[in-house]
C-alpha positions in Angstrom: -20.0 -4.3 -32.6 -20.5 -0.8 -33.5 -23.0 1.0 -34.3 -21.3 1.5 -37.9 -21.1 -2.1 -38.5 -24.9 -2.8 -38.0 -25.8 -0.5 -40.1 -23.3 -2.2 -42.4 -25.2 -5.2 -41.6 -28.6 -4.0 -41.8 -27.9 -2.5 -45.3 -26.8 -5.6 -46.7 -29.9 -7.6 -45.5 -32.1 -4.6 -46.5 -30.3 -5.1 -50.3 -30.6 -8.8 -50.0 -34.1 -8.4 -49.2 -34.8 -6.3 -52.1 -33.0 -8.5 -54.7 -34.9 -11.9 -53.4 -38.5 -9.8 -53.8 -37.6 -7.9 -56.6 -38.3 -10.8 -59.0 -41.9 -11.9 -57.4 -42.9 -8.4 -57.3 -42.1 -7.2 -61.0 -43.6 -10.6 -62.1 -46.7 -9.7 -59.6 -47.0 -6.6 -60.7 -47.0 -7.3 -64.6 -49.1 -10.2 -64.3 -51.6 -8.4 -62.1 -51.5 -5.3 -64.9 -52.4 -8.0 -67.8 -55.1 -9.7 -66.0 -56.7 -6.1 -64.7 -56.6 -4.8 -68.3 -58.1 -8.2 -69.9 -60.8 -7.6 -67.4 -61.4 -4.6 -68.2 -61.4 -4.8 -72.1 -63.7 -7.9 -71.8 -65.7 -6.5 -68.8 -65.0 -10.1 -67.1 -65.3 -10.1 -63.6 -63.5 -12.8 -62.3 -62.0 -12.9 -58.9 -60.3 -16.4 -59.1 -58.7 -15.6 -63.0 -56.4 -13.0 -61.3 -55.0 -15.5 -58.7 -54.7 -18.1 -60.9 -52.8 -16.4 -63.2 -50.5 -14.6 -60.8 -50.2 -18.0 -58.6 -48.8 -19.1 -62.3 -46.3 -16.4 -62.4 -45.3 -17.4 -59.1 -44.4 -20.7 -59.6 -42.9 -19.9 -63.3 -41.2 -16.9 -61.0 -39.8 -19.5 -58.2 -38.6 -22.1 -60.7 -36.5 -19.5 -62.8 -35.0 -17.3 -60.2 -35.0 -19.9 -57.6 -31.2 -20.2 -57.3 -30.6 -17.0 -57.9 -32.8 -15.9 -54.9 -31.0 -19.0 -52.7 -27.2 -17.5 -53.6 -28.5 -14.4 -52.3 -29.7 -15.5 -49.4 -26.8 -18.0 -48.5 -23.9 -15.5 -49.3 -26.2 -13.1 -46.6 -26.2 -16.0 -43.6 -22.7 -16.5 -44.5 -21.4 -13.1 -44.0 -23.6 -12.5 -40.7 -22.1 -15.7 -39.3 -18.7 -14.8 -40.6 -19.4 -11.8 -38.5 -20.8 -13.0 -35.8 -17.4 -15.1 -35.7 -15.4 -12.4 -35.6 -17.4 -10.5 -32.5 -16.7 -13.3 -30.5 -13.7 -14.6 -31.5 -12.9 -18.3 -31.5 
């Protein structure tokens, strides 16, 4: 293997890895924005409101991009044992 094809490799796990977190992150990120803005405007300072609502966003997160998230994942394994395969040659 080359040094061309693990960084062939390595740039498709690095762009799997983005498009698996992306999702989490954003809805992180939004969620975390609402709650810290709420708190703010109602000068609530609540330490568990934030995590509960952004462990709520997780799991709403998790059940709509689940699969989506798994395809990318699965097609990744796939090609790395497709190529591992043809390294060694069966």
């Amino acid at each position: 293997m080359s040094s061309v094809d693990v960084g062939e490799v390595l740039q498709q796990a690095i762009l799997a890895g983005a498009k698996v977190a992306a999702p989490l992150l954003i809805a992180m990120l939004a969620v975390g924005l609402i709650v810290s803005l709420l708190q703010a405007v109602t000068q609530i300072n609540e330490a568990t409101l934030g995590f509960v609502a952004k462990v709520a966003a997780l799991v709403i997160t998790m059940s709509m991009f689940g699969s989506f998230m798994l395809d990318q994942l699965s097609t990744l394994t796939l090609r790395l044992f497709d190529r591992l395969v043809a390294i060694g040659g069966s």
